[in-house]
Every structure is written in C-alpha cells, then in structure tokens.
C-alpha positions in Angstrom: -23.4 6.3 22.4 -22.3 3.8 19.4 -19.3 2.2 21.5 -18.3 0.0 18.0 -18.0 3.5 16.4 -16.1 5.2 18.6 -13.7 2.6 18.6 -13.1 2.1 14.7 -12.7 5.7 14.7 -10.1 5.3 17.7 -8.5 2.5 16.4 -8.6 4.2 12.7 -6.9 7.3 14.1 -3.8 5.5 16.1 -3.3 3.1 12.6 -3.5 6.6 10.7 -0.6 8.7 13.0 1.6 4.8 12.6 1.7 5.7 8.9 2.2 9.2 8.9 5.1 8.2 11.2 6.9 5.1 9.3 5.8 6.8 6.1 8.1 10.0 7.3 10.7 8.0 8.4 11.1 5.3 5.8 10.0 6.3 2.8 11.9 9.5 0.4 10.3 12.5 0.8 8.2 13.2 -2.9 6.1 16.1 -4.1 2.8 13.4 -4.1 3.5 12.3 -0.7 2.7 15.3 1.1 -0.7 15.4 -0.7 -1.1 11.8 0.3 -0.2 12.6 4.5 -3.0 15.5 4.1 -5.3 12.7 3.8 -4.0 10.6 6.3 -4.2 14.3 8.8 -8.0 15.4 7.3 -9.0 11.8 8.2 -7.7 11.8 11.5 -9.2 14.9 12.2 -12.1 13.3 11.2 -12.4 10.2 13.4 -11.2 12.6 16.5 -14.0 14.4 16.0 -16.4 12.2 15.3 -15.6 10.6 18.5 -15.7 13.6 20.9 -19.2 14.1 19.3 -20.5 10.4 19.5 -19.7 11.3 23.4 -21.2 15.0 23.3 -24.7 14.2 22.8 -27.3 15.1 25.1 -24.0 16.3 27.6 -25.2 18.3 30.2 -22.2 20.8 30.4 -23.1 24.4 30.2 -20.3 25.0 27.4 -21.4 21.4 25.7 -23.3 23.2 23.3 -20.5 25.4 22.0 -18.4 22.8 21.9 -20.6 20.6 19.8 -20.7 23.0 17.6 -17.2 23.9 17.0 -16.5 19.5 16.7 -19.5 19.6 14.0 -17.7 22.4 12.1 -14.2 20.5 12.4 -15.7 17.5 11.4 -18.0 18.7 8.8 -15.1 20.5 7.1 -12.1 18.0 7.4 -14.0 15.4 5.9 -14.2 17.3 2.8 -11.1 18.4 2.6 -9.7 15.0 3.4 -11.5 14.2 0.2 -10.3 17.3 -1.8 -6.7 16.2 -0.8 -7.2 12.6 -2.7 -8.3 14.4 -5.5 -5.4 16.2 -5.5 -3.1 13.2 -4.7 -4.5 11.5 -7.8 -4.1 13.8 -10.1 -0.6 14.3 -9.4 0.0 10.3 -9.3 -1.8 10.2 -12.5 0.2 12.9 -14.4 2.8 12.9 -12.7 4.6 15.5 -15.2 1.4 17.7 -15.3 1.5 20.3 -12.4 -2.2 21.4 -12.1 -3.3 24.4 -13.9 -4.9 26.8 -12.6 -8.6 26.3 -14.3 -7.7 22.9 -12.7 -7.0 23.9 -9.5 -10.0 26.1 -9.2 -12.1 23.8 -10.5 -11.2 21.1 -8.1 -11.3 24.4 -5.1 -14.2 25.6 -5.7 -16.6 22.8 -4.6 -14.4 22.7 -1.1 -14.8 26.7 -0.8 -18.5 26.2 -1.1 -19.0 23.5 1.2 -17.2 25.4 3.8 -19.6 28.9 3.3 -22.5 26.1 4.1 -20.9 24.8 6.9 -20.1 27.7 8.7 -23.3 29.3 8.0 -25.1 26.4 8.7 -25.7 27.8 12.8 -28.2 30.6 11.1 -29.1 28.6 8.5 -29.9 24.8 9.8 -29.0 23.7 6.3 -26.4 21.1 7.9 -27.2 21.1 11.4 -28.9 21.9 14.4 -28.2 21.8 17.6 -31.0 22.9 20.1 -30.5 24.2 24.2 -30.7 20.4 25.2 -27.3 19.8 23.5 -29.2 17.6 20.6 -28.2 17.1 17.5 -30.8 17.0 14.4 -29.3 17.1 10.8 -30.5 20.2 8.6 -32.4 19.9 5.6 -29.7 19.6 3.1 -26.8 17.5 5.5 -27.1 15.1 2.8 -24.9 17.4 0.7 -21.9 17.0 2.7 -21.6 13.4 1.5 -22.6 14.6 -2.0 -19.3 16.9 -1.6 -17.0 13.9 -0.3 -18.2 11.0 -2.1 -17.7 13.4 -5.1 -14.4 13.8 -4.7 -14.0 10.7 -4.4 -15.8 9.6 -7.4 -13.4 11.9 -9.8 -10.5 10.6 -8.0 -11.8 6.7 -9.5 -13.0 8.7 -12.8 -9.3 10.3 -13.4 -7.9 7.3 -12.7 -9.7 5.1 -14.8 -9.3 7.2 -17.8 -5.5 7.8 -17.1 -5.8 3.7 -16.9 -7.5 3.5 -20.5 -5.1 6.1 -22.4 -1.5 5.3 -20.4 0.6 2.7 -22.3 3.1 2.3 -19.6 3.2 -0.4 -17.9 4.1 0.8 -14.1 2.0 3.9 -14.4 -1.0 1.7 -15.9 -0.3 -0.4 -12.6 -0.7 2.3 -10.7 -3.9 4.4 -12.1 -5.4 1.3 -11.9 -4.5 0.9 -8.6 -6.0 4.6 -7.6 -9.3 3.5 -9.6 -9.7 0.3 -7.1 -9.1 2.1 -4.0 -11.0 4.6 -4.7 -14.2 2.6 -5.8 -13.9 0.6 -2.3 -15.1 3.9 -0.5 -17.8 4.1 -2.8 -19.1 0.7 -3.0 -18.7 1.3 0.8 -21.3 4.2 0.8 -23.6 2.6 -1.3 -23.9 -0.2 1.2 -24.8 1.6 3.7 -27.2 3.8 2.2 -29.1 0.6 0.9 -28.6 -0.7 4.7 -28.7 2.4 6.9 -28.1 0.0 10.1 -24.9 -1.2 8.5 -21.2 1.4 9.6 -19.7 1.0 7.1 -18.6 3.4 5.3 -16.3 4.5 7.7 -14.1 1.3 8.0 -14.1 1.2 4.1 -12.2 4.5 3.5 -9.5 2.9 6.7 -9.3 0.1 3.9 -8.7 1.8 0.8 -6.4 4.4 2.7 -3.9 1.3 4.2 -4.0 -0.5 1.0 -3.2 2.6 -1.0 -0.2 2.8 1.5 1.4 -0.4 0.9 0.7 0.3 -2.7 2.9 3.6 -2.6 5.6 1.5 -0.5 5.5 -0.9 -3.1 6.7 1.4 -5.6 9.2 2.8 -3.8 10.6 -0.8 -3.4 10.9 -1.4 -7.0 11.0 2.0 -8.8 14.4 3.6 -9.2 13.4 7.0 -7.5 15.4 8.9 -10.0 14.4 8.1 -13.5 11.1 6.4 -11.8 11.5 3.3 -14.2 11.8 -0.2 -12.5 14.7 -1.2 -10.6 17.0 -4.0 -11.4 15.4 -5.9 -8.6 12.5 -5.8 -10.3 13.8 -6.2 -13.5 15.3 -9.1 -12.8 12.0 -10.9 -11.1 10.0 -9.6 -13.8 12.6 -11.0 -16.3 12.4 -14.2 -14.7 8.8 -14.7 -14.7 8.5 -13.7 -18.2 11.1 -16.1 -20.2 9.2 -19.2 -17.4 5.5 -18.4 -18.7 5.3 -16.3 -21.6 3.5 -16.9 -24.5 3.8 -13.4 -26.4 6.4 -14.8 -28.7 9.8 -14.0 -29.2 11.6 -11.6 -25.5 14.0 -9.4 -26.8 16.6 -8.0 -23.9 18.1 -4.9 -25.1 21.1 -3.1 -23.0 21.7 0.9 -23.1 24.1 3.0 -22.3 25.2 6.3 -22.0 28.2 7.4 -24.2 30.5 9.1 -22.3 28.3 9.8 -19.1 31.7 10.2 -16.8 32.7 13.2 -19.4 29.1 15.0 -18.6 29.5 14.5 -14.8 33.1 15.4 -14.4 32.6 18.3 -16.8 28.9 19.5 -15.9 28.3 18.0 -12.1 26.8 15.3 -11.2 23.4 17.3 -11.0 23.4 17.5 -14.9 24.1 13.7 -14.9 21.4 13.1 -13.1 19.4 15.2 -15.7 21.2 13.1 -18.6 19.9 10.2 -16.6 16.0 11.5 -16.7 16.0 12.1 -20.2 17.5 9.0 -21.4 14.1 7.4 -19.1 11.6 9.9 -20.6 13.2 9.3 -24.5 12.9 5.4 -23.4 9.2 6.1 -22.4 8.0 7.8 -25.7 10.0 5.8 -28.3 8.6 2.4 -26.6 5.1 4.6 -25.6 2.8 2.3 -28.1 4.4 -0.7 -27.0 4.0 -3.2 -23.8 8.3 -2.7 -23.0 9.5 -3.0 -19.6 11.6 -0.2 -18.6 14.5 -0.3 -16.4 17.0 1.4 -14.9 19.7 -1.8 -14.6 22.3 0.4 -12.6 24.3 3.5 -13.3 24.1 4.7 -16.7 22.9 1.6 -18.0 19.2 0.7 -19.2 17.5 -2.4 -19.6 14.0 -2.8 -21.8 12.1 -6.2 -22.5 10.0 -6.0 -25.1 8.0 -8.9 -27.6 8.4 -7.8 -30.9 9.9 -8.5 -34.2 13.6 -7.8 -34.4 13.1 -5.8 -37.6 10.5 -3.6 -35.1 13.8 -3.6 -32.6 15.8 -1.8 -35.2 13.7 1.1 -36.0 12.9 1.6 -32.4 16.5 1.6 -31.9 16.5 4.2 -34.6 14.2 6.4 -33.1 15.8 6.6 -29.9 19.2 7.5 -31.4 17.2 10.2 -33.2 15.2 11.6 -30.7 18.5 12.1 -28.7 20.4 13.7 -31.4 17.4 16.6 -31.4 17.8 16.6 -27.2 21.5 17.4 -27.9 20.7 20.4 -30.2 19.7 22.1 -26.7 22.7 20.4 -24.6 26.5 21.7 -24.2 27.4 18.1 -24.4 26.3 15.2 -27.1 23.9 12.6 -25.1 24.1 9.9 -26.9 23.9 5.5 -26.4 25.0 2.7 -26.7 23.0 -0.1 -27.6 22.8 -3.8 -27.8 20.2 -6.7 -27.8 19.7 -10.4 -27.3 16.9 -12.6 -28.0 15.6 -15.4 -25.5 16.2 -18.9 -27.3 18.4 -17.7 -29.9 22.1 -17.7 -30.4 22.9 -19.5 -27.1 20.7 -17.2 -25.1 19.0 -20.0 -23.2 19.8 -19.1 -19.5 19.1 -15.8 -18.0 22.7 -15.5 -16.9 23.4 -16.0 -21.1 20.7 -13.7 -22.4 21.9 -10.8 -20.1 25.5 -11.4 -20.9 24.7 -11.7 -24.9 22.6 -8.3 -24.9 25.7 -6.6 -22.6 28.1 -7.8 -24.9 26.6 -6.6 -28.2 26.3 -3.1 -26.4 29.9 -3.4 -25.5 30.8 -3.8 -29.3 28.6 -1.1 -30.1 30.4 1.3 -27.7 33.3 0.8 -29.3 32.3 0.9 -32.7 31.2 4.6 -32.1 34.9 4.9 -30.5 36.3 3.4 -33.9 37.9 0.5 -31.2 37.7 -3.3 -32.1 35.1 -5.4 -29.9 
C-alpha cells in the first residue's frame, strides 16, 4: 500500500471536515456556500474512499470483493460530483444575479448522469474497472474517462471564470472571477504534472490546495464585503482609500458621499425589510451607472454610500445625473420616492489634503445638497 497516499488523503479529509465546521460556524449562511460545502463533502468522500481502497487490495476477506466494489462505485462517483458541485459553485459566484437556467442546468447534469450509468454498469461492462476473485484491481478500458469527466468540470469552472474576468467591470467581482480562474487552473496544472510524471501524486494534494485557498478567499470577502448590498465595507473603504491617495498615479481621486433621502420615512412606513430592499437598489443603480468605469463602491454605513473614482469632474456630474435618473424610473414602480443625496470632494483641492479633510469636504457638500432638496439653508 502507498502509505504517503493514504495519509494526504487522511490528512486532506480531517483539514476538509475543520472547514466545513468553522465555515458553519463563522461565516453567514449564503445561497453559494452550500454549493461550496458540497465540494468540501464529495471530496471527503473521496479521500475516505480512496483510503479504504489503497488498504483493500489483494485483502483476503471473503466479503473484500464486494466491498471493493461498492468503495470503487463511491469513489468513482463522488469525485465527479465533487467536480460538478465547483461548476456549480462558479457559476453562481460568477453571476451571482443569474440563477441557472434550465438548458444550463441540464447541460452542466448531464455529463454527471452519464458518468454515473458508466460507473454503475461498469461490473458487466469492465469499461472502468475490474475486479477479479483474488480481490485485484485492474482499470477497464476507458477508466481514463473518469478524469476526462472531472478535470472537465474543472476546466469550465477556469473557462467561466476567466470570461466573467474579461467582460465584468467591477472591481470586487473582477477580483473574485479571477480568483475562481487561478484556483481552478492549480488542479489542472496539477493533473498535467502528473500525467507527464506518472510516478509523481500529485494531483491529489493540488485540488487540497486550490480548495483551502479558495476558502480563505471566500472568508476574505466576507471580511470586507457588506453582506447586504455586497459592495465593500467601510473597513475596506477606508484601507483602500488610504492606499490610493499614498500611490496613485491615475490622476485626479474624486470621493463622492450618498445618501438616501428620507430612508427613516421608508422604514418606519414600509418595514425595515423594504429598507433593506431601498438599500440593494441604491448598490445595484451604483453598479450600472459606474459599470464602464474603475469606481470603488462602498457601503460607508447606514444609508450612506461612498465611491472613489478618477475621472474628470465634468464626467462626475453626468454620472451624478444618471444615477438621479435611473432612480427616478425605479420610483415609478415604488409606493415611496427613493431618491439621494449627493456630494463630492476632490483629493488636493479646496483644502482636501488629509483623509480626515477629503471625507469631511465630500460629507459636507452632501449635507448641503440634502437640504437644498428640503428647501433648508446649508
């Protein structure tokens, strides 16, 4: 038996369940992450199996060859799945506003559905396998398309993630596909290794890498994404803020402040659910207005928004002017008018030297503008 197998896989499987665990207990529940922990479950399924097996050949036990058969069938088919699952866990990562059709969904099912009819055939067939009276194992004529299946997944995991990298303008989502492009060329890089060096294991520890680092990666985001409106935090903001008027070279950093007209009016008269709804649409009008553009977009606290952007302040205006039109058509389908407040400050200028300074110019212009649209003096 391959002792440094069996205990990656062993050691793979513990690190696995630790995530599941801390992952369920420290991080907010999400629609994605549930794809995400069927990975994490298919691989350790996986390992488990491939360990019983490393230590099933050539057993002497009078049930051994059942039971080598049922462990090739659990691990022939969870590694598959496992795969399927990543797909899945991409696509809803990449779009995240894109539930998958059903063409999709088939399309993405279908390869699983027929990889399983192989598998379970395979005792009659010895397409995948073969297990004879001595308890030995001898791959079938086609085994190699069980890899074909996972590394295929796998490959339009990297593929959907790299184009969602090339067409997405914003910035945290381009963060992230890219991200999902890396991790998921690790396993295949991994695979090609080892096919070109069939003494080298190594594919195995390469999908334990990608899987950890795409992890921390997720944690990562919930650290500095505001899990409402899912734009950055004002944590983040702030770092990102700080970084950026230190070492940047892309010209002139506007700051502009939103915020929400009346919001206490819309959660005292509709609920705080439909404030929270306010909330998301304010994000996703902030998203497609500054869509073309390299803006930061952030959630500074409450009803209150916060964008950095490098453009010319004559460009400011009219996206300033978009936003309060695109708003105005939201409304037409709202019982209440969501509208903002805006104001912006630009780094160098007008005494905006400090951070402290350009945060409390751009709050203050957005102060006067409140109270111009309540006909009140600054």
């Amino acid at each position: 038996m391959n002792t440094g197998i069996a205990e990656i896989n062993i050691l793979g499987s513990i690190l696995f369940v630790l995530l599941i665990f801390h992952g369920k207990t420290a991080v907010p529940e999400q629609n994605s992450h549930k794809f995400f922990y069927a990975v994490l479950f298919f691989i350790i399924v996986t390992l488990t199996a491939d360990t019983i097996l490393l230590f099933m050949k050539e057993t002497p036990l009078q049930a051994a060859r059942f039971i080598h058969y049922f462990f090739l069938f659990i691990y022939g088919i969870a590694t598959v799945v496992g795969a399927y699952y990543w797909l899945i866990f991409t696509h809803n990562e990449t779009l995240p506003d894109i539930q998958c059709q059903p063409n999709v969904r088939k399309a993405y099912t279908l390869p699983l559905i027929t990889w399983v009819f192989i598998a379970l055939s395979s005792p009659y067939t010895h397409w995948i396998f073969i297990v004879d009276e001595k308890n030995c194992f001898t791959p079938g004529s086609f085994s190699y398309l069980q890899d074909i299946f996972i590394y295929g997944y796998i490959f339009a995991s990297a593929f959907l993630a790299f184009i969602r990298y090339c067409k997405e303008t914003i910035l945290e989502q381009r963060k992230l596909c890219l991200h999902l492009f890396i991790y998921s060329m690790i396993p295949l890089l991994g695979k090609c290794v080892e096919v070109a060096f069939p003494g080298l294991n190594i594919a195995t520890p390469t999908i334990v890498i990608s899987i950890v680092m795409l992890y921390l990666s997720n944690l990562k985001k919930e650290i500095y994404l505001d899990p409402l409106t899912k734009l950055y935090n004002r944590r983040q903001f702030q770092l990102h803020l700080a970084q950026n008027t230190k070492l940047s070279k892309q010209g002139k950093i506007f700051l502009i402040f939103f915020d929400i007209n009346n919001f206490k009016a819309i959660n005292d008269k509709f609920g705080h659910v439909e404030g929270d709804k306010a909330l998301i649409m304010v994000a996703q009008t902030l998203r497609v207005v500054f869509s073309d553009t390299n803006a930061y977009l952030s959630r500074y606290g409450g009803d209150e928004f916060a964008v950095i952007l490098y453009k010319e302040e004559k460009e400011v205006v009219s996206y300033l002017k978009q936003i309060d039109l695109s708003l105005i058509d939201i409304s037409k389908e709202l019982p209440y008018n969501l509208s903002l407040s805006a104001g912006y400050s630009i780094y160098g200028e007008d005494d905006a030297t400090t951070l402290e300074s350009l945060v409390q110019a751009a709050d203050r212009k957005m102060y006067c503008d409140k109270q111009k649209k309540k006909n009140s003096p600054c």
